[in-house]
BALOBA-1460 file (C-alpha; in Angstrom, 3 decimals):
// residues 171
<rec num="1" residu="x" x="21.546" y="-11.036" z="-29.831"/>
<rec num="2" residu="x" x="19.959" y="-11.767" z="-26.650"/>
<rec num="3" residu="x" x="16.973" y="-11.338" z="-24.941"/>
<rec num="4" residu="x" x="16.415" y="-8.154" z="-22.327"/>
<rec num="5" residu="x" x="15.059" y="-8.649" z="-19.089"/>
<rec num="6" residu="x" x="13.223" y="-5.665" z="-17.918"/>
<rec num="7" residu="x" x="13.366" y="-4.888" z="-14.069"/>
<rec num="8" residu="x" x="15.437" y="-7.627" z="-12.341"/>
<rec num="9" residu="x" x="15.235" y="-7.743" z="-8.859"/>
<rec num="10" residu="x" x="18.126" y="-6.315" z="-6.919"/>
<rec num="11" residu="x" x="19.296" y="-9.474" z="-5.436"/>
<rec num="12" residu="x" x="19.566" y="-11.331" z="-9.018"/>
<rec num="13" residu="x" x="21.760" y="-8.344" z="-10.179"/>
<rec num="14" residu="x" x="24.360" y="-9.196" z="-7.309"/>
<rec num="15" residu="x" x="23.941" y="-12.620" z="-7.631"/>
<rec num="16" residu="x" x="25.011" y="-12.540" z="-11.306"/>
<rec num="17" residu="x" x="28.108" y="-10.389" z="-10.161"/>
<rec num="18" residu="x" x="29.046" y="-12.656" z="-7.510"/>
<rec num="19" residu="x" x="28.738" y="-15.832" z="-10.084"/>
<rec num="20" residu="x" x="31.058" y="-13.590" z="-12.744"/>
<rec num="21" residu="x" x="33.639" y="-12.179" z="-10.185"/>
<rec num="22" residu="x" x="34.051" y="-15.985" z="-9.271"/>
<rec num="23" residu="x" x="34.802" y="-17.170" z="-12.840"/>
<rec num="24" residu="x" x="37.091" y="-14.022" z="-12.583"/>
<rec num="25" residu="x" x="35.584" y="-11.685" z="-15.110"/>
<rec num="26" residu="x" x="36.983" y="-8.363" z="-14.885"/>
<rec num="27" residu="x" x="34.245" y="-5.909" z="-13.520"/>
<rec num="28" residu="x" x="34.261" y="-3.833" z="-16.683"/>
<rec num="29" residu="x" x="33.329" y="-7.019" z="-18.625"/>
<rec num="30" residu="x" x="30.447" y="-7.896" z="-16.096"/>
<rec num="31" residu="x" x="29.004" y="-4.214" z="-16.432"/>
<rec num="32" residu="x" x="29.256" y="-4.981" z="-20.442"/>
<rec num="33" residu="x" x="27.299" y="-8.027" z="-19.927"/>
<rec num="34" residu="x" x="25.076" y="-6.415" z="-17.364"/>
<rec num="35" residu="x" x="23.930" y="-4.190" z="-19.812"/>
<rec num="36" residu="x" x="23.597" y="-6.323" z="-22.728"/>
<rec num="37" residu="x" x="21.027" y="-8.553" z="-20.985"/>
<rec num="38" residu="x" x="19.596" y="-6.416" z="-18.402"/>
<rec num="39" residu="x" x="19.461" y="-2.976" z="-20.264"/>
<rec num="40" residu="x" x="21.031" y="0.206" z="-19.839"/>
<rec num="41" residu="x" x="19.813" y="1.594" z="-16.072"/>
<rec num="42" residu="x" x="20.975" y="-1.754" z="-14.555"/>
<rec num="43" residu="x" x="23.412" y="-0.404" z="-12.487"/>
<rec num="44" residu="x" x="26.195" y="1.694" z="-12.751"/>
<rec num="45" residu="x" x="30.014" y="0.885" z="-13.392"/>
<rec num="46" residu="x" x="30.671" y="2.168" z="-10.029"/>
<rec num="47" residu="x" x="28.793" y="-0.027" z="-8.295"/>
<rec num="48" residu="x" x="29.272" y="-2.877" z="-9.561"/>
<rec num="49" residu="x" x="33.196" y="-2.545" z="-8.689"/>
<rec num="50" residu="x" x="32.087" y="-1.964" z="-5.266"/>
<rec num="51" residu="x" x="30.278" y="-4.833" z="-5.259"/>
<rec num="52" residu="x" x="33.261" y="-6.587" z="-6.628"/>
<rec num="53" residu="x" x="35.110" y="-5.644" z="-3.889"/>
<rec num="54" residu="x" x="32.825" y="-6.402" z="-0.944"/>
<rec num="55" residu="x" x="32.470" y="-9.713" z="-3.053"/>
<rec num="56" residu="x" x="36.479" y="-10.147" z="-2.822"/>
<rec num="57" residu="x" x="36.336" y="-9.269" z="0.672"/>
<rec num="58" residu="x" x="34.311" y="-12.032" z="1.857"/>
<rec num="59" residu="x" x="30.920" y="-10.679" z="1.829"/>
<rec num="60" residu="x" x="28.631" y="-13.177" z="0.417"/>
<rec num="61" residu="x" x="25.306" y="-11.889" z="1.269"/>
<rec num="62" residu="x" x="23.133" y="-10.582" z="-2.111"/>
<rec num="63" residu="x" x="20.304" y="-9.271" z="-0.595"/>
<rec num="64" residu="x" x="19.645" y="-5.644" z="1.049"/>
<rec num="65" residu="x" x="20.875" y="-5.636" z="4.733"/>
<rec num="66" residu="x" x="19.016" y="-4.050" z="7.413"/>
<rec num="67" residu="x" x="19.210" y="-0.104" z="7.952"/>
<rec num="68" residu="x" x="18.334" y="1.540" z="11.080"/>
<rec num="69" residu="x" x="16.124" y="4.519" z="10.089"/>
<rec num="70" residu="x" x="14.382" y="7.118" z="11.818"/>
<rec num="71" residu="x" x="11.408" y="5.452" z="13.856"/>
<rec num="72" residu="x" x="8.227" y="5.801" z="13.213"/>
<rec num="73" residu="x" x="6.211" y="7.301" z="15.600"/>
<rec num="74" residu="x" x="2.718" y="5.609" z="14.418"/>
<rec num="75" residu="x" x="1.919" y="2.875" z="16.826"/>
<rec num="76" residu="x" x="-1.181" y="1.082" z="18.249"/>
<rec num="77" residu="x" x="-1.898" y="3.573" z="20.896"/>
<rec num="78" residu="x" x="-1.562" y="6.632" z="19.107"/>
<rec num="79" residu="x" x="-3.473" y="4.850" z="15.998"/>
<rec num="80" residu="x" x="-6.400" y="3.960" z="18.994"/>
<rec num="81" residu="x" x="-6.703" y="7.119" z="20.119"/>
<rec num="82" residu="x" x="-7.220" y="8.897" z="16.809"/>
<rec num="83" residu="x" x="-9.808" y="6.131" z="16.062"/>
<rec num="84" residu="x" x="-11.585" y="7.080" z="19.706"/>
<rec num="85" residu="x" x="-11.625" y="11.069" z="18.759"/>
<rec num="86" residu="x" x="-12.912" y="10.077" z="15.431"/>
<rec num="87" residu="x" x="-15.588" y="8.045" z="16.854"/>
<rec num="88" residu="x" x="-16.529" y="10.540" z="19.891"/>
<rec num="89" residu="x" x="-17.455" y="12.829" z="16.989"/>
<rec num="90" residu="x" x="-17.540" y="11.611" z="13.501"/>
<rec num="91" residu="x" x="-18.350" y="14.816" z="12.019"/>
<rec num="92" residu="x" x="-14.509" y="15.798" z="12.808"/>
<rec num="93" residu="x" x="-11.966" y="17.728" z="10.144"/>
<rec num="94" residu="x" x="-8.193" y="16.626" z="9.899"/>
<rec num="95" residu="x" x="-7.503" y="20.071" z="10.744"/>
<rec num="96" residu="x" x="-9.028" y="19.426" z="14.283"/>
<rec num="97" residu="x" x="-7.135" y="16.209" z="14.416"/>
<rec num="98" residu="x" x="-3.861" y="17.891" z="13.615"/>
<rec num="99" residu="x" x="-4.517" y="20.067" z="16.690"/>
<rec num="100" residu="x" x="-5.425" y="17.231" z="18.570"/>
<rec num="101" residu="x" x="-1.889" y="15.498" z="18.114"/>
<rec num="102" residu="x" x="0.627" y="17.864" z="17.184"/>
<rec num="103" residu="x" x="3.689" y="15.573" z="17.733"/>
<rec num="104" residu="x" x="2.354" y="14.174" z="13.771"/>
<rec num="105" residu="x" x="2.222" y="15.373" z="10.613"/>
<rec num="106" residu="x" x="-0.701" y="15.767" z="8.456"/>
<rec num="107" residu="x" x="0.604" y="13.299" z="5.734"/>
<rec num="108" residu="x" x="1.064" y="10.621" z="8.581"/>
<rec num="109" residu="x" x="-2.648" y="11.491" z="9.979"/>
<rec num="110" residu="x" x="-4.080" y="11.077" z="6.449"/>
<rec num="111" residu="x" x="-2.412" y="7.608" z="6.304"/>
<rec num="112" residu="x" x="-3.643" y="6.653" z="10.154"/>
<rec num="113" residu="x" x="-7.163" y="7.637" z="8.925"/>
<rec num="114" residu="x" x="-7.210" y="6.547" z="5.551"/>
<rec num="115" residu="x" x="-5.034" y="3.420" z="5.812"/>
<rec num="116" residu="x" x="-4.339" y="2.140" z="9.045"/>
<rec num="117" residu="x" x="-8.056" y="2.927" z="10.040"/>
<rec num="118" residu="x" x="-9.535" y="2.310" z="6.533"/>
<rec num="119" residu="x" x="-12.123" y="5.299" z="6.930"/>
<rec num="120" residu="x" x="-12.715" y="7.844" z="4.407"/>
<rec num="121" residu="x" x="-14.410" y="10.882" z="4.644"/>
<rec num="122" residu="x" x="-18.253" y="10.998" z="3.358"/>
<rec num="123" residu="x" x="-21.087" y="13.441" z="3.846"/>
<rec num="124" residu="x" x="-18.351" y="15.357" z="6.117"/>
<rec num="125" residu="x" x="-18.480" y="11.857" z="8.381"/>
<rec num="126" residu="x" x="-15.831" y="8.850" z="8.556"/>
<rec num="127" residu="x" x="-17.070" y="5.991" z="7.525"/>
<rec num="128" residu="x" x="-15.612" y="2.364" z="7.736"/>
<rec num="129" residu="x" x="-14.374" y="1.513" z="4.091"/>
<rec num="130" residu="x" x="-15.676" y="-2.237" z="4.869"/>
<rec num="131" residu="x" x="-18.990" y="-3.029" z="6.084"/>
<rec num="132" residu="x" x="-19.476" y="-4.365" z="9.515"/>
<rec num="133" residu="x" x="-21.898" y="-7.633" z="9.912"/>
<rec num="134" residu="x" x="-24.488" y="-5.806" z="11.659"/>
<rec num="135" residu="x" x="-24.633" y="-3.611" z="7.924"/>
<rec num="136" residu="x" x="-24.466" y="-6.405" z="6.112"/>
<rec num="137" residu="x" x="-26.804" y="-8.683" z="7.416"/>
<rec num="138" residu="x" x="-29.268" y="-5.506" z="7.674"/>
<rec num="139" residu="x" x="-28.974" y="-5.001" z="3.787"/>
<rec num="140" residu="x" x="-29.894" y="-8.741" z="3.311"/>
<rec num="141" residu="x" x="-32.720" y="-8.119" z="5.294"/>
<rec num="142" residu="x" x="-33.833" y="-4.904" z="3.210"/>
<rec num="143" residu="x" x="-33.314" y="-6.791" z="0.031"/>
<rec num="144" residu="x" x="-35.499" y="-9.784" z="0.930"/>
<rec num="145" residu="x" x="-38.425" y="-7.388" z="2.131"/>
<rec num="146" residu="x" x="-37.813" y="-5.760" z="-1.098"/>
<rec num="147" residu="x" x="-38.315" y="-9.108" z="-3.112"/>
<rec num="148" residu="x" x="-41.011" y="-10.383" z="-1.309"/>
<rec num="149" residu="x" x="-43.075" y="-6.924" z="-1.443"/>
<rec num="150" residu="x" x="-42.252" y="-7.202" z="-5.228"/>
<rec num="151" residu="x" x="-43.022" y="-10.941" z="-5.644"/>
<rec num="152" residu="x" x="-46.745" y="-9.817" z="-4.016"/>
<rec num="153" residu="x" x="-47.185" y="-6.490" z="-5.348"/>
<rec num="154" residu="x" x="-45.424" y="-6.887" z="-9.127"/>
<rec num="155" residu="x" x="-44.027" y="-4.132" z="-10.990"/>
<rec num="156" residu="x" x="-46.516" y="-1.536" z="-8.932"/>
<rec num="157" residu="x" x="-44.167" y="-1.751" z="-5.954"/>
<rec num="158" residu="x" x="-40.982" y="-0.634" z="-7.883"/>
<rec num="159" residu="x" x="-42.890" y="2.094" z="-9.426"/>
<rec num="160" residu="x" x="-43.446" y="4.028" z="-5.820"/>
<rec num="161" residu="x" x="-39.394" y="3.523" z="-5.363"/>
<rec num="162" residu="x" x="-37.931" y="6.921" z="-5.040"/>
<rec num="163" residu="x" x="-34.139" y="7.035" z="-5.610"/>
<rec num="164" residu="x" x="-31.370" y="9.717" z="-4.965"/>
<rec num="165" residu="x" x="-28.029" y="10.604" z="-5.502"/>
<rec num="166" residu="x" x="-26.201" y="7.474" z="-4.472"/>
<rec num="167" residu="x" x="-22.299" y="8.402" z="-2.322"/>
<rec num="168" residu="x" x="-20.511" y="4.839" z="-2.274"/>
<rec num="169" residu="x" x="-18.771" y="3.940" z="1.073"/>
<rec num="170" residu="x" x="-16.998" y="0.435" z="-0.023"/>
<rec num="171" residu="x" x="-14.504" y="0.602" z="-2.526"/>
C-alpha cells in the first residue's frame, strides 16, 4: 500500500498526468493511480481526459493560465478618499459611507475599511489597527514616568492607580 498525500497542489496533479500520458498510460489507469496516492477528491475522470487531450495537443503548460475577470473597481483613489471622509469625521457609520459612494458595495467598503485601511471600529471611532510612532514613543514616555514615580514613591504610587475597562486597538 502506499502512502496518501493530502492536498496536492494543482500544478503537481497535471504534472503527474503529463509524466503518465508520456509513458502512454491510458487515462483511466492514471485516474486509478491518481486516486490511490492522492485520495479520492483528486480530480475527476473527466478531467483528467481533458487534460490528456490538451496534453496530446501540444499544450505543455501545468499551471493555471490567466483569466480575465470582472475588474475590480477598488483602487488608490477611491481607497484615499474613503480614508479622507473617515478622517474628516471619525465618528462616521458604514451606512453613511455607503451613501457616500454608491457605485460600491457594502462587503467591498468593509474590506476598504477593515483591510485595505486596517481601521476598525472602536468607541463608535476608526482607529488605526497599528500604532503610529508619535503613539508609540508617547507610551514609552508614560511608562518611564510611571517607573520612575514608582522607583521614588514604592508601592504607594500604584496604590492611587485607578483602572477601567480596557477596549484593545492593536490586534
Amino acid at each position: 500500500m502506499f502512502k496518501t498525500i493530502a492536498d496536492p497542489a494543482d500544478c503537481e496533479v497535471r504534472s503527474v498526468i503529463r509524466f503518465l500520458n508520456a509513458k502512454k498510460v491510458k487515462p483511466a489507469e492514471i485516474h486509478r493511480q491518481l486516486v490511490e496516492i492522492y485520495g479520492e477528491n483528486v480530480m475527476t475522470d473527466g478531467m483528467v481526459r481533458k487534460w490528456v487531450r490538451q496534453f496530446n495537443d501540444g499544450h505543455t503548460n501545468v499551471h493555471d493560465e490567466a483569466r480575465s475577470g470582472r475588474p475590480s473597481v477598488v483602487n488608490d483613489g477611491l481607497v484615499a478618499k474613503v480614508n479622507e471622509k473617515i478622517r474628516e469625521n471619525r465618528r462616521v457609520h458604514k451606512r453613511i459611507l455607503f451613501h457616500e459612494f454608491p457605485q460600491i458595495s457594502k462587503t467591498i467598503l468593509h474590506e476598504i475599511v477593515t483591510n485595505r485601511l486596517n481601521y476598525r471600529k472602536l468607541c463608535s471611532r476608526w482607529f488605526p489597527k497599528m500604532l503610529t510612532n508619535v503613539h508609540k514613543t508617547r507610551r514609552l514616555g508614560n511608562a518611564l514616568k510611571f517607573r520612575t514615580r514608582c522607583s521614588e514613591e514604592g508601592n504607594e504610587f500604584l496604590n492611587k492607580i485607578v483602572t477601567g475597562d480596557e477596549t484593545w486597538v492593536c490586534s
